[in-house]
Biopython code that builds the backbone (N, CA, C, O; Angstrom):
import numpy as np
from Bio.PDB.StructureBuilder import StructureBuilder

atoms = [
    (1, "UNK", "N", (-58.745, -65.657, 1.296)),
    (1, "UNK", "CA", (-58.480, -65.360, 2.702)),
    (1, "UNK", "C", (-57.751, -66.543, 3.335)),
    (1, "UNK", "O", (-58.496, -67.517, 3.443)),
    (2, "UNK", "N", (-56.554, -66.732, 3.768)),
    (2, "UNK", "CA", (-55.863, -67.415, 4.803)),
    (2, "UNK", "C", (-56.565, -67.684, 5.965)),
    (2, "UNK", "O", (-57.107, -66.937, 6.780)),
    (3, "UNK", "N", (-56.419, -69.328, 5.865)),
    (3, "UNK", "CA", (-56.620, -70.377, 7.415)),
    (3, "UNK", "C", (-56.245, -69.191, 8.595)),
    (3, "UNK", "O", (-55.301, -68.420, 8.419)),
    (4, "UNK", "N", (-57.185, -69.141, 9.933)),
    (4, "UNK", "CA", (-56.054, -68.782, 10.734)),
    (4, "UNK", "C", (-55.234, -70.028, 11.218)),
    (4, "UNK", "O", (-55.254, -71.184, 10.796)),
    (5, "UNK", "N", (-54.633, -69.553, 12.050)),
    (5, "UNK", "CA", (-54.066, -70.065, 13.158)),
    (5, "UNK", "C", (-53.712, -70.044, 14.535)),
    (5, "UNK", "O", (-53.511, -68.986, 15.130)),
    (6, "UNK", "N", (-53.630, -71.097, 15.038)),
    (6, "UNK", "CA", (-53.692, -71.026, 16.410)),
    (6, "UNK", "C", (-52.244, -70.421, 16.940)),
    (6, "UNK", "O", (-51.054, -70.627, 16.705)),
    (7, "UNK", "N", (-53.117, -69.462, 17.880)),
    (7, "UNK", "CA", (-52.080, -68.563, 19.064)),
    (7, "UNK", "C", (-51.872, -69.307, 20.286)),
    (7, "UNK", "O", (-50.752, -69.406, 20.789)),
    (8, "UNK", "N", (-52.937, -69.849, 20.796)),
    (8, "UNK", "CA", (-52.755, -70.448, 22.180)),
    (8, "UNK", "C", (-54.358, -70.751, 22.668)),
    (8, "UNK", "O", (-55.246, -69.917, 22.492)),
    (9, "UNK", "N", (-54.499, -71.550, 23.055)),
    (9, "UNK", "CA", (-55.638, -72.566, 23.558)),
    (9, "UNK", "C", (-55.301, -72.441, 25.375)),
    (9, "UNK", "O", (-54.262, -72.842, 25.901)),
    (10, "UNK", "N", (-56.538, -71.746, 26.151)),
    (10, "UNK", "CA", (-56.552, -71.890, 27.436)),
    (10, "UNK", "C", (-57.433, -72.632, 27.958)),
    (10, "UNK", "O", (-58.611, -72.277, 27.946)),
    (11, "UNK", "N", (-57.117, -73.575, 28.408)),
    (11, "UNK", "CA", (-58.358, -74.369, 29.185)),
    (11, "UNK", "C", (-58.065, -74.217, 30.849)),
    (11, "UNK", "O", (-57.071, -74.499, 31.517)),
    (12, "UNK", "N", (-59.072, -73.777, 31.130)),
    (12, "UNK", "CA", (-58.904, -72.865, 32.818)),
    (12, "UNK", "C", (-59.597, -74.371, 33.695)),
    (12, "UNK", "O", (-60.779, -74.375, 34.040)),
    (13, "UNK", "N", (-58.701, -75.536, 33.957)),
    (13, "UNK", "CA", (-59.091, -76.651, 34.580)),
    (13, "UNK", "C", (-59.724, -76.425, 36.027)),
    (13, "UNK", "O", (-60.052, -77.410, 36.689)),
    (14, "UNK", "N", (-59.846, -75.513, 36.376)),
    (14, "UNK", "CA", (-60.384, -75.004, 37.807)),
    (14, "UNK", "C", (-62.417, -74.765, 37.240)),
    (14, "UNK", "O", (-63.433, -75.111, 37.843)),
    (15, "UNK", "N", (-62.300, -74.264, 36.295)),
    (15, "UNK", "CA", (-63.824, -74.565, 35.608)),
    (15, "UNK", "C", (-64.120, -75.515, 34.733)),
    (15, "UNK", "O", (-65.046, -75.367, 33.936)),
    (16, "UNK", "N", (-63.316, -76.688, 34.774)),
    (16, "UNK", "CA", (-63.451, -77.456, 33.599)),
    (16, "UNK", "C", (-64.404, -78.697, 34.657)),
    (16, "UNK", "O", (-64.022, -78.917, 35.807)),
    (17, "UNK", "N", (-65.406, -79.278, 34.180)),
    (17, "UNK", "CA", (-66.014, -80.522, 34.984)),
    (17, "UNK", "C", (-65.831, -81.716, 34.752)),
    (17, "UNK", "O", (-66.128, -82.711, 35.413)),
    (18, "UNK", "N", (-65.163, -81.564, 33.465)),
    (18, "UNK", "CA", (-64.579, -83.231, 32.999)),
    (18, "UNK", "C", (-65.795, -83.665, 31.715)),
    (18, "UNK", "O", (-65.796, -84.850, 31.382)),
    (19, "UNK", "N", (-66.660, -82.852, 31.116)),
    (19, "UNK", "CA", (-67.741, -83.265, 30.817)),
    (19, "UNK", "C", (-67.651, -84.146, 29.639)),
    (19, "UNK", "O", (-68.198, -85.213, 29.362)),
    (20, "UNK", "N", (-66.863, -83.445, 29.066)),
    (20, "UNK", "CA", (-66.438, -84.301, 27.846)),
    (20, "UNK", "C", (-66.662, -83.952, 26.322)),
    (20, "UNK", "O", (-66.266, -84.603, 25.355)),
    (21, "UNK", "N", (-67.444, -82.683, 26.326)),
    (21, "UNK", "CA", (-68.251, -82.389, 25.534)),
    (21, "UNK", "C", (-66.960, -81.324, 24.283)),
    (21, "UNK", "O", (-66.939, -81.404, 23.055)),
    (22, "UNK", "N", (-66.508, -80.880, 24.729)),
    (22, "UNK", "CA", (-65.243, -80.126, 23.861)),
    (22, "UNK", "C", (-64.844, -81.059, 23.195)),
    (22, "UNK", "O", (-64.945, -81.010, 21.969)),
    (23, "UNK", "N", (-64.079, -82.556, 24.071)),
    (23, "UNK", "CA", (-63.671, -83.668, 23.014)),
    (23, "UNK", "C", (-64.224, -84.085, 22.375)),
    (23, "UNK", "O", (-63.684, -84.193, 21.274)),
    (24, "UNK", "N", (-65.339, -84.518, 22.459)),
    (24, "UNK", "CA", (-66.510, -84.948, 21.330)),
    (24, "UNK", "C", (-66.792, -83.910, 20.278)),
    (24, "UNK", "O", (-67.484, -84.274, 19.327)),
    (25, "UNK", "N", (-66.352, -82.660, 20.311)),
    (25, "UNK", "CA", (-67.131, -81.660, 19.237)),
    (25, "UNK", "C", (-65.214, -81.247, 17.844)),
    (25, "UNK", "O", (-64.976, -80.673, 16.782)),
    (26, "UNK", "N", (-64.191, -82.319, 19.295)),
    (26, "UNK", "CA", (-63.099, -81.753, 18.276)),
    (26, "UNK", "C", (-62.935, -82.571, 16.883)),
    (26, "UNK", "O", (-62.726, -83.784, 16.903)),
    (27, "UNK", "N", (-63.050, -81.777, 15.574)),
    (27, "UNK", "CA", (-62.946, -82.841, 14.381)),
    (27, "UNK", "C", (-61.390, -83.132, 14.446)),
    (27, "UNK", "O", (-61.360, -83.551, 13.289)),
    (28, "UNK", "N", (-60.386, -83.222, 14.759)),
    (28, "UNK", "CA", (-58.881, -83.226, 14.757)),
    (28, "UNK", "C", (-58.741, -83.707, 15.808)),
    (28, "UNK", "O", (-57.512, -83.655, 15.835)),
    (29, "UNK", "N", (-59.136, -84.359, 17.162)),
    (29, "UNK", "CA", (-59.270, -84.862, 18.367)),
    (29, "UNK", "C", (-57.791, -84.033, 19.139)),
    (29, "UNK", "O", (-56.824, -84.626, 19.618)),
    (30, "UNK", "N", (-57.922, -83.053, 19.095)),
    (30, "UNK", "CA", (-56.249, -82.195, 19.640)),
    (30, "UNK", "C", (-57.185, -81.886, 21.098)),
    (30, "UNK", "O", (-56.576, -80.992, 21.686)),
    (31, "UNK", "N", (-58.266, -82.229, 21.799)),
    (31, "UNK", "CA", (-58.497, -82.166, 22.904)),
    (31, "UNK", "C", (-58.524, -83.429, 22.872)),
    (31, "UNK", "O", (-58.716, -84.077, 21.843)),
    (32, "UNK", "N", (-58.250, -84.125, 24.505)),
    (32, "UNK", "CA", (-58.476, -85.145, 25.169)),
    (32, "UNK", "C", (-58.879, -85.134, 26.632)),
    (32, "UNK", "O", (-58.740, -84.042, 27.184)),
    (33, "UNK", "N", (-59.513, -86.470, 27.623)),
    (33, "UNK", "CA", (-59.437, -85.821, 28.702)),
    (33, "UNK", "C", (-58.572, -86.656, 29.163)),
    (33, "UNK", "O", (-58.211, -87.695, 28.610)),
    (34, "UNK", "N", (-58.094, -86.095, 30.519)),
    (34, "UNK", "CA", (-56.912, -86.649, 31.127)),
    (34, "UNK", "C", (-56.890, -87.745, 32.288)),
    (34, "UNK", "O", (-57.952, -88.367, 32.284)),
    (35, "UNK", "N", (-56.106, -88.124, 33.169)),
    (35, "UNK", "CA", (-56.268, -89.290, 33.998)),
    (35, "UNK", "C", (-57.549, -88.757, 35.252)),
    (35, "UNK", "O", (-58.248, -89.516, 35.922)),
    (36, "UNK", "N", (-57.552, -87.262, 35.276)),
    (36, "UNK", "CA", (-58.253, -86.130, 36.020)),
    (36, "UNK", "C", (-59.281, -85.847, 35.563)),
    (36, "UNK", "O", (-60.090, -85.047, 36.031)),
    (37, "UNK", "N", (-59.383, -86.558, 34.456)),
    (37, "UNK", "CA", (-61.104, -86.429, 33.426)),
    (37, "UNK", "C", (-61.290, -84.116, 33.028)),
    (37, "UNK", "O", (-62.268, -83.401, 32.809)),
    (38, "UNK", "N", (-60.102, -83.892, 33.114)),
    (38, "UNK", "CA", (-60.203, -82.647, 32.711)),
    (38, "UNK", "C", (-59.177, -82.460, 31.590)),
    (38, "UNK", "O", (-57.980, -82.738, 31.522)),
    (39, "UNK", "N", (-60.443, -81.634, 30.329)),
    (39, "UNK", "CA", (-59.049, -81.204, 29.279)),
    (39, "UNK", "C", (-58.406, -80.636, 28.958)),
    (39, "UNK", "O", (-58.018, -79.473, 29.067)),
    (40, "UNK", "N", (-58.143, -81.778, 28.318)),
    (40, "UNK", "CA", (-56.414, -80.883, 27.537)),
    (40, "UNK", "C", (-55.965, -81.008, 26.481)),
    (40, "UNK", "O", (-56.394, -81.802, 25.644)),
    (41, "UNK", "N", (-55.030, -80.256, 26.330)),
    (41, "UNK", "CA", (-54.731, -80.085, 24.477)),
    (41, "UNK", "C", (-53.978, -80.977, 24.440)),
    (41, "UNK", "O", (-53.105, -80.721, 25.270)),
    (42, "UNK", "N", (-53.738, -82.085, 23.870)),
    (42, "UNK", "CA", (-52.477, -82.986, 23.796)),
    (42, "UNK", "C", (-51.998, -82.837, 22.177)),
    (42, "UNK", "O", (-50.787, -83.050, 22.127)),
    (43, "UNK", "N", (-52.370, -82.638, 21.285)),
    (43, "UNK", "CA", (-52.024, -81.948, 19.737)),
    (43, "UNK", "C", (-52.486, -80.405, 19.314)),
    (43, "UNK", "O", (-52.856, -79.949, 18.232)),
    (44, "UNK", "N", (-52.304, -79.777, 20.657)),
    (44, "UNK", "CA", (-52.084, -78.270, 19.383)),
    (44, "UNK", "C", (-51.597, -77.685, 18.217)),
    (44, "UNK", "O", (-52.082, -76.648, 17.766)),
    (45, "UNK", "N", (-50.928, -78.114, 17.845)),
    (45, "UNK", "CA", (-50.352, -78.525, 16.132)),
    (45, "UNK", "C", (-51.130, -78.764, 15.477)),
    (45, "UNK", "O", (-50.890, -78.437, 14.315)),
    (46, "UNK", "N", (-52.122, -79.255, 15.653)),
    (46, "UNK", "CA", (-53.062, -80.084, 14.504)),
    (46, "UNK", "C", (-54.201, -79.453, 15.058)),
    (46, "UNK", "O", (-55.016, -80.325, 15.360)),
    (47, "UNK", "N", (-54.665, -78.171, 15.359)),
    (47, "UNK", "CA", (-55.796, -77.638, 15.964)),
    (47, "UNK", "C", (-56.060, -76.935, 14.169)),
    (47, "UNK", "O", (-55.095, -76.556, 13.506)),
    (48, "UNK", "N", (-57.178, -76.893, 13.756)),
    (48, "UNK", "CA", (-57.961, -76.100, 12.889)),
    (48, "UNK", "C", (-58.247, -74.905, 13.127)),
    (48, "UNK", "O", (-58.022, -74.051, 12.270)),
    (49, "UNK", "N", (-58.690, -74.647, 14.092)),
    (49, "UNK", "CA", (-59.204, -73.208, 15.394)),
    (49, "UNK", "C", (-60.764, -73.525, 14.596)),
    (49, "UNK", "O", (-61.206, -72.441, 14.218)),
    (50, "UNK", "N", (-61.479, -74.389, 14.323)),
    (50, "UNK", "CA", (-62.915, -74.121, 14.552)),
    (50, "UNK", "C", (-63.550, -73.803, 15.326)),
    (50, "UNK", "O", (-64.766, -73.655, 15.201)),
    (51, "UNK", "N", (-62.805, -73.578, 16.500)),
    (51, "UNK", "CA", (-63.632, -73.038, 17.864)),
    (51, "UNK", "C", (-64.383, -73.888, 18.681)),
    (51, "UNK", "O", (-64.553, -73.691, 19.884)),
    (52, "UNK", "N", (-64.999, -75.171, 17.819)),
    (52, "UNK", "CA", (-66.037, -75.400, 18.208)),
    (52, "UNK", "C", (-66.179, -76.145, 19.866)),
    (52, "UNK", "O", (-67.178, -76.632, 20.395)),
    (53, "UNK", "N", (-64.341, -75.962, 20.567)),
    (53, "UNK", "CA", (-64.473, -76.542, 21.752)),
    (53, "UNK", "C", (-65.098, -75.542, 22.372)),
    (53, "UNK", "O", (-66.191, -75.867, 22.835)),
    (54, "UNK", "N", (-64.640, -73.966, 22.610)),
    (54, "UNK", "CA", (-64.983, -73.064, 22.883)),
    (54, "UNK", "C", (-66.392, -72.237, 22.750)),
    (54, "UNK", "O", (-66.808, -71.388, 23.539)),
    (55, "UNK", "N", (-67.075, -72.743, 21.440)),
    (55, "UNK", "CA", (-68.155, -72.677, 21.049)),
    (55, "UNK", "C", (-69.445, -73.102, 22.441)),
    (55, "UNK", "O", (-70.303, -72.465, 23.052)),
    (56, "UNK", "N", (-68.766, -75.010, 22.439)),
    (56, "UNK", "CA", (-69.292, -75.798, 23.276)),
    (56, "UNK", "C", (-69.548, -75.940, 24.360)),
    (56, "UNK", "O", (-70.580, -76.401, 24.846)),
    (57, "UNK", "N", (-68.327, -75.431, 25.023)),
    (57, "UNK", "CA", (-68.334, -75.819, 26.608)),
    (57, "UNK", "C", (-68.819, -75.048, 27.548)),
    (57, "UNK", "O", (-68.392, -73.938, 27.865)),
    (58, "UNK", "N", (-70.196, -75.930, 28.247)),
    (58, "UNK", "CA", (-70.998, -75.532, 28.919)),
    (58, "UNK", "C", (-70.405, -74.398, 30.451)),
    (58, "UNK", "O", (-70.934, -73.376, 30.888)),
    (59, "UNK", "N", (-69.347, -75.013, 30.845)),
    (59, "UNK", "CA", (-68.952, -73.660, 31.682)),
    (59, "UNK", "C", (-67.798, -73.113, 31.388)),
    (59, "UNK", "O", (-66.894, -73.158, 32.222)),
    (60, "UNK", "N", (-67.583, -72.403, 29.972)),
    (60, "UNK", "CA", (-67.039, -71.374, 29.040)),
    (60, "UNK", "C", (-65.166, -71.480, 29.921)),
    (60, "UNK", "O", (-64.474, -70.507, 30.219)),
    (61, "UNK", "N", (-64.779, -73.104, 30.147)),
    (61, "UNK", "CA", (-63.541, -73.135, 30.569)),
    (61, "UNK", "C", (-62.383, -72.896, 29.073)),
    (61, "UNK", "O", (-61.226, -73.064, 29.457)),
    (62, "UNK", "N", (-62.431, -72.655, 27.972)),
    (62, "UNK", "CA", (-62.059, -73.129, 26.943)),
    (62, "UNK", "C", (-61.739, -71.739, 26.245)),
    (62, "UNK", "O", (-62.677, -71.451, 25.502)),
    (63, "UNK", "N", (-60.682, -70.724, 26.228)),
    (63, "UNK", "CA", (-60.556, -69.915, 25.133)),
    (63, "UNK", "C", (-59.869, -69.766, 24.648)),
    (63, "UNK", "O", (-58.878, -69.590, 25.356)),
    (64, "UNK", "N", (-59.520, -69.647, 22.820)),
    (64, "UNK", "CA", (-58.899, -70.133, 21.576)),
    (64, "UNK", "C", (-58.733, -68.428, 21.342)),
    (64, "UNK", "O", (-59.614, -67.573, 21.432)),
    (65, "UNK", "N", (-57.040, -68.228, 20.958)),
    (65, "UNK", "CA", (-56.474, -67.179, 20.776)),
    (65, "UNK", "C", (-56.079, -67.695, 19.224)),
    (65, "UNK", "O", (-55.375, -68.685, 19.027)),
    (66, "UNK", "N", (-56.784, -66.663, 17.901)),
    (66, "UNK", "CA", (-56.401, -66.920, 17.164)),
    (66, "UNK", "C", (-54.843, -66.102, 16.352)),
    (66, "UNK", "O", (-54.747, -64.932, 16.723)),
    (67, "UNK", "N", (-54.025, -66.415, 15.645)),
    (67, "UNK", "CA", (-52.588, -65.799, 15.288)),
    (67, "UNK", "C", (-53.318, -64.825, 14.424)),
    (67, "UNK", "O", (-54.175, -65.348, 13.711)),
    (68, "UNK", "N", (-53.140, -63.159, 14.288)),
    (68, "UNK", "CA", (-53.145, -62.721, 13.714)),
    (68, "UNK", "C", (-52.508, -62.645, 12.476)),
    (68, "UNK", "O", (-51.343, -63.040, 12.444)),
    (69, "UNK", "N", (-53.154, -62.108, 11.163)),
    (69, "UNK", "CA", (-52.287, -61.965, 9.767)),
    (69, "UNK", "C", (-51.107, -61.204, 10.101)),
    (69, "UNK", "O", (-50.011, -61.721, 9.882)),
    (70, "UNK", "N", (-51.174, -60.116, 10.573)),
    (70, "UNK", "CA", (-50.252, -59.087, 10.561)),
    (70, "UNK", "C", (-48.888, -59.786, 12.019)),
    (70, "UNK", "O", (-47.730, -59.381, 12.123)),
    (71, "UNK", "N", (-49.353, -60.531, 12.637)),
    (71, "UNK", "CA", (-47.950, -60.948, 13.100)),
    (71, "UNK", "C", (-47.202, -61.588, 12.454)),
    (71, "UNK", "O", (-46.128, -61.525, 13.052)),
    (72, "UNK", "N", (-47.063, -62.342, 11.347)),
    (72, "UNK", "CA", (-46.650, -62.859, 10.606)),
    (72, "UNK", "C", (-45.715, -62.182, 9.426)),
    (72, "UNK", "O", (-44.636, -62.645, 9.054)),
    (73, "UNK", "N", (-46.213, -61.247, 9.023)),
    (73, "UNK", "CA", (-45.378, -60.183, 8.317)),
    (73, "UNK", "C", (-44.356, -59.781, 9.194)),
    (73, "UNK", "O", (-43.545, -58.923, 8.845)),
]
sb = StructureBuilder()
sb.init_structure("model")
sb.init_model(0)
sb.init_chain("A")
sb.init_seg("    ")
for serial, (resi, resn, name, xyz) in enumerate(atoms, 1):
    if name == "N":
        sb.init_residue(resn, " ", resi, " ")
    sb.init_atom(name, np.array(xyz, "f"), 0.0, 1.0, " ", f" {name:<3s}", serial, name[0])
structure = sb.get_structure()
């Protein structure tokens, strides 16, 4: 079975609190927080899609669109 891949990463900064907790859970550090202490993707390229920011974050600001197989064909 094929890696997915990432479609697009939304982080809705209007619910984001700055907590920090997405960056700490990323193994690839492609979240960071910003001068605004809210995150952001600064390496989407190098995202895995483990989810586990989305998994994490306590007020569910964070959702990971994975690339389907069949768009690719």
């Amino acid at each position: 079975m094929a890696r997915s891949k990432l479609k697009a990463m939304h982080i809705n900064r209007e619910w984001c609190k700055g907590c920090g907790i997405c960056a700490a859970f990323c193994p690839t550090q492609v979240i960071e927080m910003d001068v605004q202490d809210k995150a952001v993707a600064a390496r989407p390229a190098d995202c895995t899609v483990c989810c586990m920011c989305e998994l994490r974050c306590p007020d569910l600001a964070i959702a990971i669109e994975k690339e389907d197989q069949d768009e690719k064909a």
